[in-house]
N, C-alpha and C positions, 0 to 999 in steps of 0.2 A: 317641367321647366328646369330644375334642379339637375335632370339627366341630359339635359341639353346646354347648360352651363357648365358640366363637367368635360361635356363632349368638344366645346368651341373653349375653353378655356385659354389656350397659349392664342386664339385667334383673338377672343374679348380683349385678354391681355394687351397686345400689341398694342386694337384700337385705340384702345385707354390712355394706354403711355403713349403713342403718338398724339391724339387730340390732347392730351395735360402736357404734354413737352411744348408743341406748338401753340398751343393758349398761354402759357406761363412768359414763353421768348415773345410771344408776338404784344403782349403787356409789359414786357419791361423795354422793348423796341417802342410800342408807342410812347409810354413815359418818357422814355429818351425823349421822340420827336417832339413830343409835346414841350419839352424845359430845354431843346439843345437849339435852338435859336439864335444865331450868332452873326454880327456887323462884318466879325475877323475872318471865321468860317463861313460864308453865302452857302446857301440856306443854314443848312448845318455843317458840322466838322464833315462827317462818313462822307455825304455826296459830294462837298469842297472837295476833299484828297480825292474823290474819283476823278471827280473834273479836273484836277492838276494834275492827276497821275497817266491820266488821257492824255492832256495835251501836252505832255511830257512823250509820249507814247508816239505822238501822231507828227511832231518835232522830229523825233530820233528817226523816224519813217522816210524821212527829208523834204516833209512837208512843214510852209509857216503855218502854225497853230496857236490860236489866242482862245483864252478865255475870258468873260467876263460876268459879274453879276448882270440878270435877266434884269430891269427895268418893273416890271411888271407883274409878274411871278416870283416862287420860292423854284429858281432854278438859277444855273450857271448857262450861260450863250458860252458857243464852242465855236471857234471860228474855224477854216482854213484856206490859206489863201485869200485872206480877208475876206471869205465869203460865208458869211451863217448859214450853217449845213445844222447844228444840234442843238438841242436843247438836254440838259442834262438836269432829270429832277431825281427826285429823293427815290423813284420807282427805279433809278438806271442803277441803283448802287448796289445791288446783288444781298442786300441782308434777308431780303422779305425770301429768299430764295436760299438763300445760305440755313437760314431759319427753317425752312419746309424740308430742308437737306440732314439739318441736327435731331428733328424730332422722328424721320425715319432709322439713321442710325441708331440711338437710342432705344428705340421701340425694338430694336433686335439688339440690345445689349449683349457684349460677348466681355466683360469685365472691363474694370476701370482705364486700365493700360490700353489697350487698342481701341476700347470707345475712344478714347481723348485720342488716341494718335489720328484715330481714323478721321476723328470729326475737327480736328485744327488743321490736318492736313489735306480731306475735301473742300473744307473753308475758305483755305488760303487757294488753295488752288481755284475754286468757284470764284474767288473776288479777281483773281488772276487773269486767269481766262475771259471775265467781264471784262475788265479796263482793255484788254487787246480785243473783244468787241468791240466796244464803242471806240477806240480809235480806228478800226478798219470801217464799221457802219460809216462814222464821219469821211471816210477817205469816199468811200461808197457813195454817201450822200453828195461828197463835191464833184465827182466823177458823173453819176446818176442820177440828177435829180428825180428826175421822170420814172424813178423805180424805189425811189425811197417807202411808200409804201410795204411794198413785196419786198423790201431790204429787212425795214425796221418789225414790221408783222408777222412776217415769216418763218424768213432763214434766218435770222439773227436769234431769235428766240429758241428757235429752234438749236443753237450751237451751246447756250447756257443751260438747257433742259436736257437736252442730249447730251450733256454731262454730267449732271446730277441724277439721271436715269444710266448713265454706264457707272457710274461711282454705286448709285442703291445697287447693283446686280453684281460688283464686286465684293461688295458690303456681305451680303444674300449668303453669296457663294461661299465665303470663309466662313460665315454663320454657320452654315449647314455642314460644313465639314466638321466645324468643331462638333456639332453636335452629335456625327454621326461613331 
């Protein structure tokens, strides 16, 4: 057992500090949502600015874009064209995903200085590239109805994970250099 611990060692490693990265962010993320409950911010502050920073997005596109607190739910209604195309909840805000993105990095730790660049600048760019999803989804959605499904289940998904999947394999690759 002991020779087999010595053997997966940098493997154990990783698991470790990946699952304790993503346990530790995904508990002070909850904490947040749990206390950040807000009249000012709907739902809360993070998803509020996505939904404003969307419909800020989907505006400059030259499209009319409204949003407004959901009625009914802990979401933002996305309008365009006056016509409700989105819904935007706490799942559209990119952390839960941003967070899955920090505790890979980490888990290949290559020193203080390029973790941190690496992990504020896939960050920013992950929440980046989200907000220009959801305003094309929404443009999609007023365009498509009839495909909003295969829009929103898909290819949309597929454009914010196919990024944090090219970002781990850049991540990877300068790892392994360093190492070698």
């Amino acid at each position: 057992m002991i020779q087999l611990i010595r053997k997966y060692k940098s493997v154990i490693l990783f698991i470790l500090t990946f699952l304790g990265v993503y346990v530790v962010l995904s508990m002070i993320y909850g904490f947040y949502l749990r206390t950040a409950a807000s009249e000012t911010y709907y739902p809360e502050y993070i998803t509020h600015q996505v939904a404003v920073q969307s419909e800020w997005l989907v505006n400059f596109l030259g499209y009319d874009a409204t949003i407004e607190p959901h009625p009914d739910e802990a979401s933002m209604k996305l309008s365009v064209e006056n016509v409700f195309v989105s819904r935007i909840v706490e799942g559209c805000n990119a952390i839960s995903v941003i967070i899955l993105f920090i505790a890979f990095v980490v888990a290949f730790f290559q020193g203080w200085r390029a973790t941190l660049l690496f992990v504020l600048g896939g960050s920013l760019l992950i929440y980046l590239i989200n907000i220009v999803r959801i305003a094309i989804l929404s443009i999609g959605f007023y365009w498509y109805p009839e495909h909003k499904m295969i829009l929103h289940d898909i290819v949309f998904p597929g454009i914010i994970y196919g990024l944090v999947i090219v970002l781990w394999l850049l991540w990877v690759r300068n790892f392994k250099k360093q190492r070698l």
